[in-house]
N, C-alpha and C positions, 0 to 999 in steps of 0.2 A: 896904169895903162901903157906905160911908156916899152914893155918889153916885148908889146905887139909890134910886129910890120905896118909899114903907114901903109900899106895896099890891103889891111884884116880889113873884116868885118867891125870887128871891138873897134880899131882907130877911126873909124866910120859912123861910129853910133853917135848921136846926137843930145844923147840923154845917160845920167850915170844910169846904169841898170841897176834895179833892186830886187833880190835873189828872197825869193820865196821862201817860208820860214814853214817848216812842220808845225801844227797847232797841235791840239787837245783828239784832232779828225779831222786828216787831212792839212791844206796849205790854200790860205788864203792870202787877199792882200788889195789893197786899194787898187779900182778900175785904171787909174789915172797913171800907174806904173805896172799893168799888168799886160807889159807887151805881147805880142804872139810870140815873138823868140823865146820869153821866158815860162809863158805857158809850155812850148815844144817842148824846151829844154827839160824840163822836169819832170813830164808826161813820157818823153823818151826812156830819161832815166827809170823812173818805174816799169815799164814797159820791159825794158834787156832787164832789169832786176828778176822780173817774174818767169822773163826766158831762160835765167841761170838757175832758178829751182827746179826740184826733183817735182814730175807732179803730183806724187804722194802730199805735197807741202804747198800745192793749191800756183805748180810751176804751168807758164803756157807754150805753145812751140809754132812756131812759122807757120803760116796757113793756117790756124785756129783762127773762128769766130770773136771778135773783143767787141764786148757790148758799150756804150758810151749812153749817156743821158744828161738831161737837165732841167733845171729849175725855170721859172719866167722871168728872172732879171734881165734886164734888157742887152747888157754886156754877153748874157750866156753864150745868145748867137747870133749877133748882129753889134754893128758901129752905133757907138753911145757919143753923138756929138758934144755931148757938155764934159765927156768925160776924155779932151783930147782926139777921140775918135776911135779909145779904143775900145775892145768888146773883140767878137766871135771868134771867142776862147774856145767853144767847141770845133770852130773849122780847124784849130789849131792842134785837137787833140786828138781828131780825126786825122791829121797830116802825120802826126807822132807815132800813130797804132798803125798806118799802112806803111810809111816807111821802117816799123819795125818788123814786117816781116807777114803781117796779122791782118785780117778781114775785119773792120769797121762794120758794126748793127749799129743802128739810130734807131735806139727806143724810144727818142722821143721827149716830150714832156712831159715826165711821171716823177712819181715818189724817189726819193734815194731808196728805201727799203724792197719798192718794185723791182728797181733795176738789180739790186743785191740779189732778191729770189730767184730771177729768172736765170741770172749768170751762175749763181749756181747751181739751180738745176740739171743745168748745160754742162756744169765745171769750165767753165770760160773766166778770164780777168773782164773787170769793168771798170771804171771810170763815169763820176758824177761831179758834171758841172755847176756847182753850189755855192754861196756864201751859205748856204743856213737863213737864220737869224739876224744877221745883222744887216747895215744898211745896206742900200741897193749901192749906194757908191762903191762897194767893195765884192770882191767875188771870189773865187779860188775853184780847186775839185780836191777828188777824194777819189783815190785807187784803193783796188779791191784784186785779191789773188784768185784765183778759182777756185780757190777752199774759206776764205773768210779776207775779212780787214786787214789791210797793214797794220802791223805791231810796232813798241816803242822797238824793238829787237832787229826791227827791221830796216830802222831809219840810217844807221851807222852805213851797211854798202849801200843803200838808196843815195846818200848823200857822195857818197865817194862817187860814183857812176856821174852823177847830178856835174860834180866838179869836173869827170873824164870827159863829157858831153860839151860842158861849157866850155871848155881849152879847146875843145877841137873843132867847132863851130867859131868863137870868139877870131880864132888863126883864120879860119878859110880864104881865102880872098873876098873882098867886096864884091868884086864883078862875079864870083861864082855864088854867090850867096844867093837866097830864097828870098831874107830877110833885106830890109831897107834900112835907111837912118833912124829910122823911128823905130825897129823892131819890129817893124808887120810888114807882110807875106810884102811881097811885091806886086804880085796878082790882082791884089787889091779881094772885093769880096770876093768870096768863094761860097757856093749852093751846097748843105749837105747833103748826105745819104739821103735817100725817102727813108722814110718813118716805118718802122715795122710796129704793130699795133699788140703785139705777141706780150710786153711787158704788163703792158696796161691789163692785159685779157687774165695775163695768169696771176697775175695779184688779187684780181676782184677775186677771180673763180676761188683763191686759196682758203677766203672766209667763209665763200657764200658753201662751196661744199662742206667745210667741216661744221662749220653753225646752221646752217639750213638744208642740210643735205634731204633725199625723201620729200622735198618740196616745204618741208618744216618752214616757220616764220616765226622764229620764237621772238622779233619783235614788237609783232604787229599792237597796233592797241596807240605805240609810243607817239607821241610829236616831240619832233627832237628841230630845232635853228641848228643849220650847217653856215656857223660864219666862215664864207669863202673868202675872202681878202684878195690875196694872192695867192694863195698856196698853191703849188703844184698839182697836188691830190684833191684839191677842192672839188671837183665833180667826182670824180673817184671817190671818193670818200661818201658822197650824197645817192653814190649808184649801191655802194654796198650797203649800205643802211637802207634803204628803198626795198633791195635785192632779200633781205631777212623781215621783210614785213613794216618797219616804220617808216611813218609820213616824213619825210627830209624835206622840210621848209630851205632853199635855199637863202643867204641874204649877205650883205655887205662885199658883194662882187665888187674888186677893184682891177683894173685894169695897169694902174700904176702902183711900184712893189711898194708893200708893205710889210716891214720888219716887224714880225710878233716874234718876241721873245716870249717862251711860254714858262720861263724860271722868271721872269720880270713884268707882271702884268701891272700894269701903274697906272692909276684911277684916269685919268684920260682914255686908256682901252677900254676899261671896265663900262664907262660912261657911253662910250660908240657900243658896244656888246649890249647895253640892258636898253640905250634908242632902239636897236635893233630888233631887241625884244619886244620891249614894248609895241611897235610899229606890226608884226608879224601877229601877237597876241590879239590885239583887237580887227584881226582880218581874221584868222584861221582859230581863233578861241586859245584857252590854258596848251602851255608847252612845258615836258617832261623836262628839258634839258636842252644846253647848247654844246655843239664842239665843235674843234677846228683842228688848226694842225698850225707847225710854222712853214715856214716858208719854202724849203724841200721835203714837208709831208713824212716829218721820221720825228718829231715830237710830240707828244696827245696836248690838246686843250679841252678840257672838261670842267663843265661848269653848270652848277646847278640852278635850281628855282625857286626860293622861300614863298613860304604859304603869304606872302606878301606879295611877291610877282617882282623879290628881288633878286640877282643874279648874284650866285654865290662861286667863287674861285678854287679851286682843290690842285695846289701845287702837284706836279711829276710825282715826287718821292711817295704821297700819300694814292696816289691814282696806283701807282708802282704796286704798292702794297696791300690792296685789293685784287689787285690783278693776279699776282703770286699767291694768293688765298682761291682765288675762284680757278685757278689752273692746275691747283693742287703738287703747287715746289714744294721738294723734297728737298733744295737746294738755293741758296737766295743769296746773292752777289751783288753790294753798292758801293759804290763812294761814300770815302769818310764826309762827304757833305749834303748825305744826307739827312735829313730831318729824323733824328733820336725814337722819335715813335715807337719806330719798327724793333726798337731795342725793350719796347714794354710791351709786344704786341705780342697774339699767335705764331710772329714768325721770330719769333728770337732765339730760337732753337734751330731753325733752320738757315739761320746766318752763319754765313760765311766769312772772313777775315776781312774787313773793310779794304778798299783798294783806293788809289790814289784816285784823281781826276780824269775823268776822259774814257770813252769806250774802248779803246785798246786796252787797258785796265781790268775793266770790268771782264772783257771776253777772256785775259788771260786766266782772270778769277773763275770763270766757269770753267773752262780747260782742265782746272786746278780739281773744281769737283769732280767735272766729270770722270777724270783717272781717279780719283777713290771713291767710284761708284758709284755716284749721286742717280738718281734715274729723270728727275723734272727740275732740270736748272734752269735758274731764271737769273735775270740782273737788271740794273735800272739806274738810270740818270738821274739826280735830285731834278731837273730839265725834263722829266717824263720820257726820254726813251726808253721803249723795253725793249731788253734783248733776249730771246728764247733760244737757250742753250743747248737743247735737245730736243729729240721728240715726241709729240704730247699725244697719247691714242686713248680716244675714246668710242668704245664699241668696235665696228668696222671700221672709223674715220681715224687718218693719220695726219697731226698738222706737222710739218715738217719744220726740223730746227733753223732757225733762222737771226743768226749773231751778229746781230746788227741792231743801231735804233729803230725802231716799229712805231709809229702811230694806232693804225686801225687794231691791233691785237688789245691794245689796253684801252682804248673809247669801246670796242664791244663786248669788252670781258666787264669792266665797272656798270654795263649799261645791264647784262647779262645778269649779274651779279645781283645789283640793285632788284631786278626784277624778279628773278626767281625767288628770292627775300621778301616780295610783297611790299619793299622800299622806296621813298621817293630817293631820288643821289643824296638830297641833302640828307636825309635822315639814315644812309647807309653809310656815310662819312662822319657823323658823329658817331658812328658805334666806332669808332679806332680812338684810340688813347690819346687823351687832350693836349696834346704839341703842336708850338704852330712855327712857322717856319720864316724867315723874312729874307731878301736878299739885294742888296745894291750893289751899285758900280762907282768908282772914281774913274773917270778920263783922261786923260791926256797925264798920264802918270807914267812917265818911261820904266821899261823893264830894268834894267839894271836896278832905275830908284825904287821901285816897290821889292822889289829881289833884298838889295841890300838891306831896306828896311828892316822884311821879316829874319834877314840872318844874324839878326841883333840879338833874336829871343830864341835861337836853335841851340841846343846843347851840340859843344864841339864831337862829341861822341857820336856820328853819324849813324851810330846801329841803335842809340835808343830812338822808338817811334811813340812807346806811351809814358808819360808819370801821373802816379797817383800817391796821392796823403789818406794814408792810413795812421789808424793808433799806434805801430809802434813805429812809424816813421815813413821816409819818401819809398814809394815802390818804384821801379822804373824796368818796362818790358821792351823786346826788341820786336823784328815785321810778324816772330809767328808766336807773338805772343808770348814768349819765354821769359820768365823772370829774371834779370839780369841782378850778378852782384852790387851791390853801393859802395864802393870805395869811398874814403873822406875829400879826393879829389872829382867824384864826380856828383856825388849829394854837393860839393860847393860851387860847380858847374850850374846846378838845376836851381839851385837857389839864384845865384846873379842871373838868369833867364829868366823864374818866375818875377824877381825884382823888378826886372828892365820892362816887363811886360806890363808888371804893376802900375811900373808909371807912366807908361806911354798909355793905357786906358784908363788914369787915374778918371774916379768918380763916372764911369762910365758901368765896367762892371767888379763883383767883389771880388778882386782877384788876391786879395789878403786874406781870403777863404778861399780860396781858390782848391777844387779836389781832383781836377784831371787834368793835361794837355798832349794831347796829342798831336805827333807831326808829322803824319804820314803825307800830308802833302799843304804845307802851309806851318800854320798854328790856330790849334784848336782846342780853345781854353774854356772849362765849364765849373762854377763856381758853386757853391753848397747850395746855393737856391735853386739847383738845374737850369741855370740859362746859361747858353752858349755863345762863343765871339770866334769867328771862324775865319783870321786872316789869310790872303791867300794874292800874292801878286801874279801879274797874265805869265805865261812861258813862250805868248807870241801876239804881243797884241799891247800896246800903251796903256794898259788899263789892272786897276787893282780892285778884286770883288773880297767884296765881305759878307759875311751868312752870318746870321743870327736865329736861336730858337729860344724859346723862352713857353710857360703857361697858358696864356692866352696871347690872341692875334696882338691884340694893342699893345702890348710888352715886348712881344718881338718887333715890332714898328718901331717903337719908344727906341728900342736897342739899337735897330740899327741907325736912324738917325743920328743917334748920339753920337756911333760908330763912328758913321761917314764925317760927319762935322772933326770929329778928335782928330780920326786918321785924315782926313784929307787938310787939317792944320799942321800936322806933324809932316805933311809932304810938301806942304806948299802949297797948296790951291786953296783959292780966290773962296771963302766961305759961299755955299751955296750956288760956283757957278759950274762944277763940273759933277755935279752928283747926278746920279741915273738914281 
């Protein structure tokens, strides 16, 4: 700090600041360091980023509309007194988009994917004020070009601007600064925009016209539990399904956030879901099905009913994979962490080259189809987002492409699905091939230390992504699948990697039979029995997830436990007290 003037703002600040990290989607970060100066700053920077694009490339220009949104965390727009005091991160991002040159909409309180639709409609940038999923402690956003997502491609001059922003704000004088000691406005609260209702309007209509158009209600008949929690889209979501003919029982409205991961449903949820149920059942009689969303309303929860009136859970990846059957993809785009299924299923032909983590990823992998002529691309988060990579016409109805996480597309496409089949959920989920999927978290696991971990077991050879043991020895292929030479130094590379791997999961899984590993974004090592150990440290976040699939549920449980307990001894935590 010392090369600032004692009269900057920087020599003034009161707190070290902490510089916002790009995640998987978007930039998140704890309430309690998420000043308004560093919200600006950053929001700024993407803002001139998307003014120096052509807008062929989704660029915006002075006096355009810039659409902005948010979630119900309480920091989105307004002061969070437990959290320091700070919060309304969206006044801040509204101060960003008008000092950049651009017209502020407040869409409001809606879905991420709402907000996506309507700006692009427009061809407008947008901006959504989110954590997702995780705690309410923490919060962030997520900019948006007027032609799709920010890309990994795109973060290198995002970052530079971010840096040319921070110097010249950090300089300013103190007395001429917005900002305070603390990092927030000076003004203290600030009122936003009224609310334009236009987001909300065009997302219902996107469903109800292409699934019910002609007055059609091809749900009617259904009782479907809308557990609202918090989510964003929680009424939203109970108008559309209402809006196609089913009965939408609302239920578990909470007014204080509530983080549902919907990759990590953990029997404390399950058990609030099936009181839920139960509670609802004996008032309105038998219910088809439940669903939800997370917490910005861009991840599906779907979960069924056993002929017992027990409540059965159906991972992203497997919802994912009905959805892409009932939309009729010619074209199918996931992450290597998705659940293997889909590799024994109808759509294993229309699989695409597995893509790293994160919807940036996945959208670049449709891009990828679309230019060699795919006509119905689809893609999917092992997390249940879908991303509809193109567009989908049926008859006169056109739904238009929409490359981003979706909720409502894949809870009415499974529910559609199931139905036109004559299916209950449960029994349209058993017709997909017997894999089950598992997934945990270690906590408080610094990046560097899960980073270094996994680079224990990476072949120095950065261009191999897959090895497999075949009969007449190691194969090893590169990202498009090309079979690469074996040199005798680099079969003796893969061998001290599959060793090291050996032993760090000794007795967990057979990794001395071990026939794949793959490292397109981690290590992902699968053993002659088909069960899978899927390391993988955060790229922006203290935490190390690990995925496991295996034959049946209870074996993938089994696994991953074992997992979490091994790896979370091999890093250091307290057995049993940071596991998710």
């Amino acid at each position: 700090m010392s090369h600032y003037p004692e009269d900057s703002l920087r020599a003034h600040l009161d707190h070290e600041p902490r510089p916002l990290r790009f995640g998987t989607s978007g930039r998140r970060g704890e309430v309690l360091h998420l000043t308004q100066l560093e919200i600006y700053i950053n929001a700024l920077a993407d803002i001139e980023y998307l003014k120096s694009l052509p807008l062929s490339e989704g660029g915006v220009r002075p006096g355009d509309p810039f659409y902005v949104a948010y979630d119900l965390r309480p920091s989105s727009t307004r002061f969070v007194p437990e959290q320091s005091g700070r919060g309304e991160i969206a006044q801040a991002v509204v101060q960003a988009i008008t000092d950049a040159g651009l017209r502020p909409v407040n869409l409001g309180a809606i879905p991420t994917p709402a907000l996506m639709y309507v700006a692009l409609q427009a061809r407008c940038g947008s901006i959504m004020i989110t954590g997702s999923h995780i705690p309410f402690d923490r919060n962030g956003f997520k900019t948006s070009t007027a032609t799709r997502e920010l890309l990994k491609s795109d973060e290198g001059p995002v970052a530079q601007r971010v840096a040319e922003i921070r110097e010249r704000l950090y300089r300013q004088p103190y007395r001429d600064s917005a900002f305070d000691a603390r990092g927030m406005f000076r003004s203290g609260h600030r009122d936003l925009p009224a609310v334009a209702d236009t987001g909300r309007v065009a997302y219902r209509d996107r469903y109800l016209h292409f699934f019910g158009g002609d007055g059609q209600k091809p749900l009617k008949g259904l009782r479907l539990l809308v557990y609202q929690h918090s989510a964003v889209g929680r009424d939203l979501l109970a108008e559309i399904l209402a809006g196609l003919g089913a009965e939408a029982i609302p239920a578990g409205r909470s007014e204080t956030f509530v983080p549902i991961d919907t990759e990590n449903m953990d029997a404390e949820r399950l058990a609030t879901i099936q009181s839920l149920l139960d509670d609802a059942t004996s008032v309105s009689g038998p219910i088809d099905g439940v669903v939800s969303t997370d917490g910005d309303s861009d991840r599906p929860l779907v979960l069924g009913v056993t002929s017992e009136g027990g409540v059965q859970f159906f991972p992203g990846d497997l919802v994912g994979m009905i959805t892409a059957e009932y939309l009729g993809a010619d074209a199918v785009v996931v992450p290597i962490s998705c659940n293997d299924a889909i590799d024994r299923s109808a759509l294993r032909d229309r699989l695409e080259p597995k893509t790293r983590i994160g919807s940036p990823y996945v959208i670049a992998g449709m891009e990828q189809a679309r230019a060699r002529g795919r006509q119905v691309v689809c893609g999917w988060e092992a997390n249940g987002g879908f991303l509809l990579g193109s567009h989908l016409i049926r008859g006169n109805r056109t739904l238009t492409a929409l490359p981003t996480r979706d909720a409502v597309l894949p809870i009415l496409s499974v529910l559609l699905d199931a139905r036109e089949r004559g299916l209950s959920l449960v029994q349209r989920f058993d017709q997909l091939p017997k894999r089950f999927g598992a997934t945990g978290l270690l906590r408080n696991v610094p990046m560097a230390t899960g980073q270094a971990f996994v680079a224990r077991f990476l072949p120095p050879d950065p261009a191999v992504v897959q090895v497999e043991r075949a009969p007449e020895g190691i194969r090893a292929y590169d990202a498009r699948s090309a079979r690469m030479p074996i040199t005798p130094a680099l079969a003796a590379d893969l061998e001290t990697c599959r060793a090291g791997l050996s032993r760090a999961l000794a007795g967990v899984l057979l990794l001395d039979d071990i026939v794949h590993i793959n490292y397109t974004d981690g290590v992902r090592a699968t053993d002659a029995r088909g069960q899978i150990v899927h390391l993988r440290p955060s790229g922006n976040a203290d935490e190390f997830r690990i995925y496991t699939v295996a034959d049946t549920a209870g074996q993938a449980q089994a696994l991953l436990q074992a997992c979490l307990h091994r790896v979370g001894a091999l890093l250091g935590l307290r057995p049993g007290c940071e596991v998710k």
